[in-house]
Gaussian input, Z-matrix of N, CA and C with variables (Angstrom, degrees):
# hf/3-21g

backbone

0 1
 N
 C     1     B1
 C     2     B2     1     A1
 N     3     B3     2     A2     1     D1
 C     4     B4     3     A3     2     D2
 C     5     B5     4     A4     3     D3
 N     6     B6     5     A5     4     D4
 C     7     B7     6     A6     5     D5
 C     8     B8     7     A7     6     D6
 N     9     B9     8     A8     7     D7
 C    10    B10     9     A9     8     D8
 C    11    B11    10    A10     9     D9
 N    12    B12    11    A11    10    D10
 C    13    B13    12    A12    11    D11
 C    14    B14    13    A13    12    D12
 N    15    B15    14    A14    13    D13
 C    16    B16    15    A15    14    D14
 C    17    B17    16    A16    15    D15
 N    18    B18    17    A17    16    D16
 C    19    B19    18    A18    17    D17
 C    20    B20    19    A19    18    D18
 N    21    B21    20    A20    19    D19
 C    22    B22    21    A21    20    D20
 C    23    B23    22    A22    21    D21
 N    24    B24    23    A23    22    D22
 C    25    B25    24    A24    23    D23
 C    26    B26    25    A25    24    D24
 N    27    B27    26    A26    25    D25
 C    28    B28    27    A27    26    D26
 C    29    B29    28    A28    27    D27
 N    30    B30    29    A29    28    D28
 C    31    B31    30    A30    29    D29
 C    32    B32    31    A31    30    D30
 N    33    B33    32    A32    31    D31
 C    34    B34    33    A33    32    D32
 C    35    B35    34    A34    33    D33
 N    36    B36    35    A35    34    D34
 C    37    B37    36    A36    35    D35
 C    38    B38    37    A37    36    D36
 N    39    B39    38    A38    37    D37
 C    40    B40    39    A39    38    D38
 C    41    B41    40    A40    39    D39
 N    42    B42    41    A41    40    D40
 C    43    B43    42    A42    41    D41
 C    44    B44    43    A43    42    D42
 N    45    B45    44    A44    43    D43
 C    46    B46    45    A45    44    D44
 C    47    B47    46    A46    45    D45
 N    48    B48    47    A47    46    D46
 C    49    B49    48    A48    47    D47
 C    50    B50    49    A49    48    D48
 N    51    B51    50    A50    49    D49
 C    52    B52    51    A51    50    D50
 C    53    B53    52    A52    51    D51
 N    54    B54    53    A53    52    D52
 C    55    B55    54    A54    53    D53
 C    56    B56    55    A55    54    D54
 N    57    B57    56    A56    55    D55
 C    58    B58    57    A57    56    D56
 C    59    B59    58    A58    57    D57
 N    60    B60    59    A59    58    D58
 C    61    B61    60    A60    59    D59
 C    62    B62    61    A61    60    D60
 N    63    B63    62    A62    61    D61
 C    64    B64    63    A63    62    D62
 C    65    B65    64    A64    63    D63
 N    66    B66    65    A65    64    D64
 C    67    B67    66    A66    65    D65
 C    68    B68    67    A67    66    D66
 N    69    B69    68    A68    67    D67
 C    70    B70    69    A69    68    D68
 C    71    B71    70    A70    69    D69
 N    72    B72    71    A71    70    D70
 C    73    B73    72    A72    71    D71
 C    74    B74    73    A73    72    D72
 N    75    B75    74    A74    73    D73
 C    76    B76    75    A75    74    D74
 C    77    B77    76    A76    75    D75
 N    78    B78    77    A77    76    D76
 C    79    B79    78    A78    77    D77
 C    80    B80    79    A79    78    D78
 N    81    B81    80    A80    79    D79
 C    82    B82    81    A81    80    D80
 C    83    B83    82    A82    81    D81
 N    84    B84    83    A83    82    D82
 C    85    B85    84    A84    83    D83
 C    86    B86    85    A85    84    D84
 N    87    B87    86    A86    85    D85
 C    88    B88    87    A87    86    D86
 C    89    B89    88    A88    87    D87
 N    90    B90    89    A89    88    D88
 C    91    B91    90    A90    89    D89
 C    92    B92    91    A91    90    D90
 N    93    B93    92    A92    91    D91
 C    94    B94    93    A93    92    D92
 C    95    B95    94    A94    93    D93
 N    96    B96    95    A95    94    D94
 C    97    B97    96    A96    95    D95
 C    98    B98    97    A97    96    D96
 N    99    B99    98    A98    97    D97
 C   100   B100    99    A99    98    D98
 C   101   B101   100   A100    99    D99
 N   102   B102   101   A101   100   D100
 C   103   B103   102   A102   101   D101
 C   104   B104   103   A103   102   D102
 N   105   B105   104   A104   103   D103
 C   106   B106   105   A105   104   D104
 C   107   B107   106   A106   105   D105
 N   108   B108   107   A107   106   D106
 C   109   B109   108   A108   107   D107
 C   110   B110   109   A109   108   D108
 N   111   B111   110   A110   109   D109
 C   112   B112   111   A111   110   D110
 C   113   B113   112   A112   111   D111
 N   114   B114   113   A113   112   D112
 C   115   B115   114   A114   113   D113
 C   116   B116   115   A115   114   D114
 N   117   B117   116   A116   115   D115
 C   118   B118   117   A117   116   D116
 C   119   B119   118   A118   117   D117
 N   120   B120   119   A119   118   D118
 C   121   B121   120   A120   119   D119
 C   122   B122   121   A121   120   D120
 N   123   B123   122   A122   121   D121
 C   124   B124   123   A123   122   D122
 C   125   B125   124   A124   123   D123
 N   126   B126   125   A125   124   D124
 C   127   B127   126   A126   125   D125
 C   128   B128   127   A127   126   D126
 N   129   B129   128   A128   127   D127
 C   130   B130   129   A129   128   D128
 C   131   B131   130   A130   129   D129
 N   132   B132   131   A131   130   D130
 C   133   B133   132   A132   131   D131
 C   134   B134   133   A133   132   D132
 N   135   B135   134   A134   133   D133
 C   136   B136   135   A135   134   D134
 C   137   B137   136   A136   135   D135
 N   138   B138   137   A137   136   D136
 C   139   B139   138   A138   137   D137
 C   140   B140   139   A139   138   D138
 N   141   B141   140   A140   139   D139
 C   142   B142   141   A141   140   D140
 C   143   B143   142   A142   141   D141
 N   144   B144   143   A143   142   D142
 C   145   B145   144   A144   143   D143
 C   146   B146   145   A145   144   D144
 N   147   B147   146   A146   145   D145
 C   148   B148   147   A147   146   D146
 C   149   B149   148   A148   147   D147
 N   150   B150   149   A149   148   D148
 C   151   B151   150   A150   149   D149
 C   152   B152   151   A151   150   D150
 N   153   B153   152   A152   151   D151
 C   154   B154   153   A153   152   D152
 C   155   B155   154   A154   153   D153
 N   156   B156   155   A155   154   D154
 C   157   B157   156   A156   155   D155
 C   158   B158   157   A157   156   D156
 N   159   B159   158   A158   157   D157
 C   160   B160   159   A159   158   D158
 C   161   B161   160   A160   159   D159
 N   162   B162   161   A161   160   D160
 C   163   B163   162   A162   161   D161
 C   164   B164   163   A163   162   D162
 N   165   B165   164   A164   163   D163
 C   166   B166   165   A165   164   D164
 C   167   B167   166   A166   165   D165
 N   168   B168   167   A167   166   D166
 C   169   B169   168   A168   167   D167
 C   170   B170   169   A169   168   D168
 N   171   B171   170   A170   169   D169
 C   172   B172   171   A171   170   D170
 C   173   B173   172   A172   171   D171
 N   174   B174   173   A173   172   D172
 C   175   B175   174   A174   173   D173
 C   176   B176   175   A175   174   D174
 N   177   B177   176   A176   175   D175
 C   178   B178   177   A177   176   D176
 C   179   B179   178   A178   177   D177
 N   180   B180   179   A179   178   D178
 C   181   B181   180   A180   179   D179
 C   182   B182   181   A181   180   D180
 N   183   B183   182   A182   181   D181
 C   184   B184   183   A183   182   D182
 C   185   B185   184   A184   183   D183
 N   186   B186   185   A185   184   D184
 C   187   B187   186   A186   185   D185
 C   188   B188   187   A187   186   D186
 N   189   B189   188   A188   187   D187
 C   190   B190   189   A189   188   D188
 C   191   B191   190   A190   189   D189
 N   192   B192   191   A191   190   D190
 C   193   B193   192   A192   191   D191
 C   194   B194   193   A193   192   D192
 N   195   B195   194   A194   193   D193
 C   196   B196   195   A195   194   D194
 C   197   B197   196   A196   195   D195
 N   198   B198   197   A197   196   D196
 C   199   B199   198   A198   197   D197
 C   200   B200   199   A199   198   D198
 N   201   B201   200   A200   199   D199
 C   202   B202   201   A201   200   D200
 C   203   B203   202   A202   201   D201
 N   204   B204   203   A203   202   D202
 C   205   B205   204   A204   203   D203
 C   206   B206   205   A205   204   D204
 N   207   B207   206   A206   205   D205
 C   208   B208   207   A207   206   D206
 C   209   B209   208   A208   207   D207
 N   210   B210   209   A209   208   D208
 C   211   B211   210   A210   209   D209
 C   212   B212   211   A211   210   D210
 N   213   B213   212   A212   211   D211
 C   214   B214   213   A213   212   D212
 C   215   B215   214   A214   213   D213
 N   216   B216   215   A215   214   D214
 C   217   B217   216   A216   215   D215
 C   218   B218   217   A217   216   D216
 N   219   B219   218   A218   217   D217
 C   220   B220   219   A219   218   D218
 C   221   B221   220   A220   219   D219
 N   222   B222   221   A221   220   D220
 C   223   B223   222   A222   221   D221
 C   224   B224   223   A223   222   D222
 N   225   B225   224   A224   223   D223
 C   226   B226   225   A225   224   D224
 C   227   B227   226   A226   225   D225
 N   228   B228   227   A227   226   D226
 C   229   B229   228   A228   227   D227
 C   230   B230   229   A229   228   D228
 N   231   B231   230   A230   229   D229
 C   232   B232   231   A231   230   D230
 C   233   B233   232   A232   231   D231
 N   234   B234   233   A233   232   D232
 C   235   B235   234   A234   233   D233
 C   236   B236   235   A235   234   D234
 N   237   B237   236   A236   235   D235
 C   238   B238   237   A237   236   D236
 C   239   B239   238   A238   237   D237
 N   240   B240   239   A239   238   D238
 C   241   B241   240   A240   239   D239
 C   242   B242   241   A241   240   D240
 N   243   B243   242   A242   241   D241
 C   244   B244   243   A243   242   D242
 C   245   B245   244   A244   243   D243
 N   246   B246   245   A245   244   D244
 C   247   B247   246   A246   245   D245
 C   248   B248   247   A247   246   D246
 N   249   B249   248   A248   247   D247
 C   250   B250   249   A249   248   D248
 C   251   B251   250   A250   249   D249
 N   252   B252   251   A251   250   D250
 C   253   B253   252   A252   251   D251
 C   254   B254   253   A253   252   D252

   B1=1.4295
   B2=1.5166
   B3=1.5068
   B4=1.1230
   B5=1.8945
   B6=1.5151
   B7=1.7973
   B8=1.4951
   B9=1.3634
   B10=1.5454
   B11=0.8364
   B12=1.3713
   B13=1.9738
   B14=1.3009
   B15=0.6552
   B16=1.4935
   B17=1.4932
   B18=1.4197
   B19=1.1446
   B20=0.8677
   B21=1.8650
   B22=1.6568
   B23=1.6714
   B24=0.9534
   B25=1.8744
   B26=1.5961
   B27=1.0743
   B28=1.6087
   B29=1.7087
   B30=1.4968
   B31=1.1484
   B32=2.0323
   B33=1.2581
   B34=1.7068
   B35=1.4181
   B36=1.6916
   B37=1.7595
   B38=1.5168
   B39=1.5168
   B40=1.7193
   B41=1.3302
   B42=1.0931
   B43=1.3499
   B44=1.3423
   B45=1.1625
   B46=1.7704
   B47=1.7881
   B48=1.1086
   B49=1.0250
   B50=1.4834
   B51=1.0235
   B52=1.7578
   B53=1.9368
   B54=0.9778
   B55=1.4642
   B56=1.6121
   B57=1.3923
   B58=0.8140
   B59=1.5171
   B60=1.0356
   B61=1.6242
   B62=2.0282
   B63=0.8915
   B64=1.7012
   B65=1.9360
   B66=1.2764
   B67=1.6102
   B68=1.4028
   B69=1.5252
   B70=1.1395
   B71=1.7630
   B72=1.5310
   B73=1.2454
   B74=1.5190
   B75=1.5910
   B76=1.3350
   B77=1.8336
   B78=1.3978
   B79=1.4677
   B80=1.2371
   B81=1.4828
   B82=1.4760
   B83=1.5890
   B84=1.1430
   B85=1.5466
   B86=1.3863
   B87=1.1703
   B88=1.4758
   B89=1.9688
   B90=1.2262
   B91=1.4171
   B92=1.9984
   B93=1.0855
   B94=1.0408
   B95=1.7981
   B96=1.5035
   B97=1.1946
   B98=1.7538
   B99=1.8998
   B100=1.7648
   B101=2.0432
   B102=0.8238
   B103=1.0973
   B104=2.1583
   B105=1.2972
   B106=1.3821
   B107=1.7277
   B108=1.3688
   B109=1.4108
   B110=1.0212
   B111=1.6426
   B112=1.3310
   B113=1.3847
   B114=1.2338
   B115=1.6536
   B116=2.0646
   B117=1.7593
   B118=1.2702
   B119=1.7509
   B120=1.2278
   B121=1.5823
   B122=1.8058
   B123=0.9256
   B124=1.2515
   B125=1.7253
   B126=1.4097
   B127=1.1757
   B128=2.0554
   B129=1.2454
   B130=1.0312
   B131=1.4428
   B132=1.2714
   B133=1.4510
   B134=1.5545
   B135=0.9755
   B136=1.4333
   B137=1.9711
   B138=1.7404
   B139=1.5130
   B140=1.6174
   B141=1.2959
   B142=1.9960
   B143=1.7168
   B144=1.0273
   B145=1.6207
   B146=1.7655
   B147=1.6586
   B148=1.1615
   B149=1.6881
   B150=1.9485
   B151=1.5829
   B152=1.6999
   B153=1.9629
   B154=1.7234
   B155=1.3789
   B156=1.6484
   B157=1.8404
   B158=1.3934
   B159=1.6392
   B160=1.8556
   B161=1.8614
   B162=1.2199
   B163=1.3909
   B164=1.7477
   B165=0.7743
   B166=1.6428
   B167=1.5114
   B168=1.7370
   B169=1.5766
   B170=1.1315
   B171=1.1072
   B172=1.9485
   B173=1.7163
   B174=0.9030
   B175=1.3593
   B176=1.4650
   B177=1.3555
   B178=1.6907
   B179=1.6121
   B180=1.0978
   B181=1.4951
   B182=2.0964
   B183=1.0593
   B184=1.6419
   B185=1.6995
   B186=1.1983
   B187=1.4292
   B188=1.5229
   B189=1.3857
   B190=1.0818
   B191=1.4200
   B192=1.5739
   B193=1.7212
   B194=1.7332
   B195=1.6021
   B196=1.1087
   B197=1.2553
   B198=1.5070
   B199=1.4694
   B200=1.4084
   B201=1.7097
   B202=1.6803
   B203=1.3464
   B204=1.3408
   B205=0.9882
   B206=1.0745
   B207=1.8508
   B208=1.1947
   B209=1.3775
   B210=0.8525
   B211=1.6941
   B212=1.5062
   B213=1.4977
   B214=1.9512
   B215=1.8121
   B216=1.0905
   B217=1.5642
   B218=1.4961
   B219=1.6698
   B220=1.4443
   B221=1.2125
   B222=1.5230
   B223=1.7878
   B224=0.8593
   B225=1.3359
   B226=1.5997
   B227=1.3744
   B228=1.3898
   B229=1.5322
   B230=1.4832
   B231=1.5896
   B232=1.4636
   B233=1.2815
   B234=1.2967
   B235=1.6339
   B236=1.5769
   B237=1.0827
   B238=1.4529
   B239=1.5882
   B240=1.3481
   B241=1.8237
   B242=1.4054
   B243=1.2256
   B244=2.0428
   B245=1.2681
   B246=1.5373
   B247=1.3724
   B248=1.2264
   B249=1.8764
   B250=1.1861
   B251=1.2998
   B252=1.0880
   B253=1.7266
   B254=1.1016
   A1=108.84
   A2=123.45
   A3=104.62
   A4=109.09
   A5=96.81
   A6=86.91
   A7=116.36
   A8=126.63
   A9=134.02
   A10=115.02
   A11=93.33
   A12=105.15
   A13=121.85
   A14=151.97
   A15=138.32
   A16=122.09
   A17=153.39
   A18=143.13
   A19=155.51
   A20=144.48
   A21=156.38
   A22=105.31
   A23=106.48
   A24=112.77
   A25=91.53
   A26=115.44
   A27=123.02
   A28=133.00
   A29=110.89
   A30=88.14
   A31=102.01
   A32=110.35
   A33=109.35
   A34=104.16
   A35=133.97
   A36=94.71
   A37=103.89
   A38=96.97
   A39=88.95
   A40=100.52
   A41=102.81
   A42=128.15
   A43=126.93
   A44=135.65
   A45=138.70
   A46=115.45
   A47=119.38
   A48=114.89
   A49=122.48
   A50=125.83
   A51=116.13
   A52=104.01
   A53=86.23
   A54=90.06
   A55=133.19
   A56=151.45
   A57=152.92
   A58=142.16
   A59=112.48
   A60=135.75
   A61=88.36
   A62=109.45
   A63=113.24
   A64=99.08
   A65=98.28
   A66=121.24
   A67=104.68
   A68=135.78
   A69=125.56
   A70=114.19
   A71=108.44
   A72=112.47
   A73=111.29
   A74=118.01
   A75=129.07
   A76=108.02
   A77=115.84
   A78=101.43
   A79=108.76
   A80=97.92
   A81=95.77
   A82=110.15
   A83=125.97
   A84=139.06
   A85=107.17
   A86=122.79
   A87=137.37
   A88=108.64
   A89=124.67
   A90=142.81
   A91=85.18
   A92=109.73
   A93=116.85
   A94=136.52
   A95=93.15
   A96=108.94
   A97=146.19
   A98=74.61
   A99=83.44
   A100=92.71
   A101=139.83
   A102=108.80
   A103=100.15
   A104=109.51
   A105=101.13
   A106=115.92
   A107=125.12
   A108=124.64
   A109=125.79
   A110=133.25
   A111=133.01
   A112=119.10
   A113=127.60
   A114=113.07
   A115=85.01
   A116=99.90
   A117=95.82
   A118=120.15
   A119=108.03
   A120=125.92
   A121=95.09
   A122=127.06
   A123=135.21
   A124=111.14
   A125=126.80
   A126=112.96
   A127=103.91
   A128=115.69
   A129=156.67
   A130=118.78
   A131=99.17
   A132=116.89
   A133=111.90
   A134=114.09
   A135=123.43
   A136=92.14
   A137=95.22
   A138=96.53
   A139=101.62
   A140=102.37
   A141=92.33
   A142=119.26
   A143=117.89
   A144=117.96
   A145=93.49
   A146=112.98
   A147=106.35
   A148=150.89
   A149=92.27
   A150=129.92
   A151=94.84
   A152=85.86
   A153=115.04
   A154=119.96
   A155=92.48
   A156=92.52
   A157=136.41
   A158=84.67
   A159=82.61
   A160=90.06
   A161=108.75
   A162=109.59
   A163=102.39
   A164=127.42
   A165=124.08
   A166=93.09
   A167=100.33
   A168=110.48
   A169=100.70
   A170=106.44
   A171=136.13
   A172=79.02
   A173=154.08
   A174=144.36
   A175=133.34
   A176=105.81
   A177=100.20
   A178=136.26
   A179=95.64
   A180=132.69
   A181=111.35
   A182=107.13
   A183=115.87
   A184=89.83
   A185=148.38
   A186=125.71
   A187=88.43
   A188=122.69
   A189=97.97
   A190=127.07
   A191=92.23
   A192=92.86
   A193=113.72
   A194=119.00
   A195=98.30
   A196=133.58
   A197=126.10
   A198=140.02
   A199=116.73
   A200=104.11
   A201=113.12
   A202=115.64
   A203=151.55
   A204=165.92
   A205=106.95
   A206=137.19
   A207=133.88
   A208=112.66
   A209=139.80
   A210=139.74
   A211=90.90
   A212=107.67
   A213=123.20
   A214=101.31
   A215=86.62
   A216=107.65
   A217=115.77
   A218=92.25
   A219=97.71
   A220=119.99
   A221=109.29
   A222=89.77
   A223=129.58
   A224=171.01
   A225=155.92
   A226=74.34
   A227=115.57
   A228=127.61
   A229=95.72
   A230=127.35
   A231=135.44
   A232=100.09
   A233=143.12
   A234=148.01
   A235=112.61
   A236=109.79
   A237=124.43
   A238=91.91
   A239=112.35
   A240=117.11
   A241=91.82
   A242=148.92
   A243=134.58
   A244=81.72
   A245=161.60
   A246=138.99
   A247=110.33
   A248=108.81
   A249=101.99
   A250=143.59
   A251=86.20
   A252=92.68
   A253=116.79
   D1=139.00
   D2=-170.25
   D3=-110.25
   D4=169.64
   D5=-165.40
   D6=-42.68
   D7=-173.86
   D8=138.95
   D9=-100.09
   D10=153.24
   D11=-177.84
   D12=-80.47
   D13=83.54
   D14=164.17
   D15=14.92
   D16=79.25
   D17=139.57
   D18=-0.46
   D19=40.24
   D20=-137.17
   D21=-73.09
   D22=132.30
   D23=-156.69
   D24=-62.38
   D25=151.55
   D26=157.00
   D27=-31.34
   D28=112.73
   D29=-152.34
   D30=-76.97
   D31=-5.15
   D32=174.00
   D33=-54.95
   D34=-4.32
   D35=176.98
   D36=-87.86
   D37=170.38
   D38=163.35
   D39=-134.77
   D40=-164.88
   D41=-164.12
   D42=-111.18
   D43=101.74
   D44=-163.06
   D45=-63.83
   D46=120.64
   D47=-170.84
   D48=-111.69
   D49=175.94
   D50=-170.16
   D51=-47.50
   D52=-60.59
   D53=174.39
   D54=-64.48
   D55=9.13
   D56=88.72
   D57=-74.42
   D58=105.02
   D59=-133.02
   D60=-94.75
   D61=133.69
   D62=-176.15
   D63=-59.13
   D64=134.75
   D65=-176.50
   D66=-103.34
   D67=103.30
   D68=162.36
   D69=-51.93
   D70=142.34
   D71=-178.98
   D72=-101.26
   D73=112.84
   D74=-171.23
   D75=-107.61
   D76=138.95
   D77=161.19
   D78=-83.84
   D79=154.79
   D80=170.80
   D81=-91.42
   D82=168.84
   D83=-173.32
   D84=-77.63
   D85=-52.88
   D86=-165.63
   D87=-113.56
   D88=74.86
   D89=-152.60
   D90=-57.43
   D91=144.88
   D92=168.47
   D93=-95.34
   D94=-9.78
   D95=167.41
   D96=-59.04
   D97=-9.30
   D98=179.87
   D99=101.10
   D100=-31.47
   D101=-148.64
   D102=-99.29
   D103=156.02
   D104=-168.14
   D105=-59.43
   D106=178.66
   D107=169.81
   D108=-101.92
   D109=93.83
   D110=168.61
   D111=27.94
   D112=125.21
   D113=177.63
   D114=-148.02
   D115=120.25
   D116=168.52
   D117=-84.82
   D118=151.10
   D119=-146.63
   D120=-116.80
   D121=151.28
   D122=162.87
   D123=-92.97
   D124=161.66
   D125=-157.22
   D126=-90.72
   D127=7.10
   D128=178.91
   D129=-75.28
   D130=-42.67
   D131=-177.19
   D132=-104.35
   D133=-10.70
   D134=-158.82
   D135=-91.37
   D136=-48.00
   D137=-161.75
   D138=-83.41
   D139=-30.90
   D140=163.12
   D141=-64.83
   D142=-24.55
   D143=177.19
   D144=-65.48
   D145=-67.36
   D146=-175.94
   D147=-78.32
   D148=7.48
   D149=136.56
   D150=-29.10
   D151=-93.54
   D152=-172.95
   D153=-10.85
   D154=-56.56
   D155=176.39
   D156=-68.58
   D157=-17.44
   D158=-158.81
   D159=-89.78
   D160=-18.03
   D161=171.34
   D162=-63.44
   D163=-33.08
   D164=-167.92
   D165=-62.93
   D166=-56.25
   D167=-169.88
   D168=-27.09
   D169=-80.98
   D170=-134.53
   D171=-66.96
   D172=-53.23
   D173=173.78
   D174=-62.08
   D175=-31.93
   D176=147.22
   D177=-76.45
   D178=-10.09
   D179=172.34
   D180=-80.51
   D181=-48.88
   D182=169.40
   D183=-71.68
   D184=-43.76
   D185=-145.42
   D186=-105.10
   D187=-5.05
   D188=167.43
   D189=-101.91
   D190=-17.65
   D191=166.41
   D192=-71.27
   D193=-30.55
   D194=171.17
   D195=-59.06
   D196=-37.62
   D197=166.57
   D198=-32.11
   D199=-58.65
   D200=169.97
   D201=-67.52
   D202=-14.84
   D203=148.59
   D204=-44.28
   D205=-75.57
   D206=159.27
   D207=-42.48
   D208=-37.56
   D209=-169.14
   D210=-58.96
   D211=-58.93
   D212=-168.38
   D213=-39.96
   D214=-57.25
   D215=173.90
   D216=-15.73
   D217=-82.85
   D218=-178.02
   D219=-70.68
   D220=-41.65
   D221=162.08
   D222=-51.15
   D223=15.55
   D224=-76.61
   D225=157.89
   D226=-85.52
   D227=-157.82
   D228=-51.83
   D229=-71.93
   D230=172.92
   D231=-23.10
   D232=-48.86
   D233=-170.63
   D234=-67.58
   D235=-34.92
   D236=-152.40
   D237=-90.83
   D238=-42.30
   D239=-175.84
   D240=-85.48
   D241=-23.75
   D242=177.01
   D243=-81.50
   D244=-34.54
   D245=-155.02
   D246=-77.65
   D247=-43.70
   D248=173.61
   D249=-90.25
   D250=35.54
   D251=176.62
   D252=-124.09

C-alpha cells in the first residue's frame, strides 16, 4: 500500500486582520430575499390545503372540459350542415 499524502488546507481561507474585526453570523427573522417564513403545519392542515387544491384542479379542469364540449358542439352542428349537402 503506498503512503498518503499529506493534505495542505485550502488555500481560499484567509486570515482576519486587525482591521476586519470577526462578525458574528446572525439570521435574520424576516429573510430578505423575498421568499416566505417557514410556518409549521400540523399534518391536518397540510392535507386540507392539499384537499383545497385539488378542488381548484378538478374545477379548472370541469370549465375546461365544458369549453371543449361547446367547441364539440359546433363542430357537430358545422358537420351535420356539410353532410347535407
Amino acid at each position: 500500500m503506498p503512503p498518503k499524502k499529506a493534505v495542505s488546507p485550502a488555500p481560499a481561507q484567509r486570515t482576519l486582520s486587525a482591521a476586519e474585526p470577526e462578525r458574528p453570523s446572525t439570521a435574520p427573522t424576516a429573510p430578505s430575499s423575498g421568499r416566505k417564513p417557514w410556518i409549521k403545519r400540523t399534518p391536518v392542515e397540510v392535507m386540507l390545503e392539499q384537499i383545497g387544491k385539488q378542488e381548484d384542479r378538478v374545477a379548472a379542469m370541469r370549465e375546461e372540459l365544458a369549453k371543449e364540449e361547446r367547441e364539440l358542439q359546433k363542430l357537430q352542428k358545422a358537420k351535420t350542415v356539410l353532410e347535407s349537402l
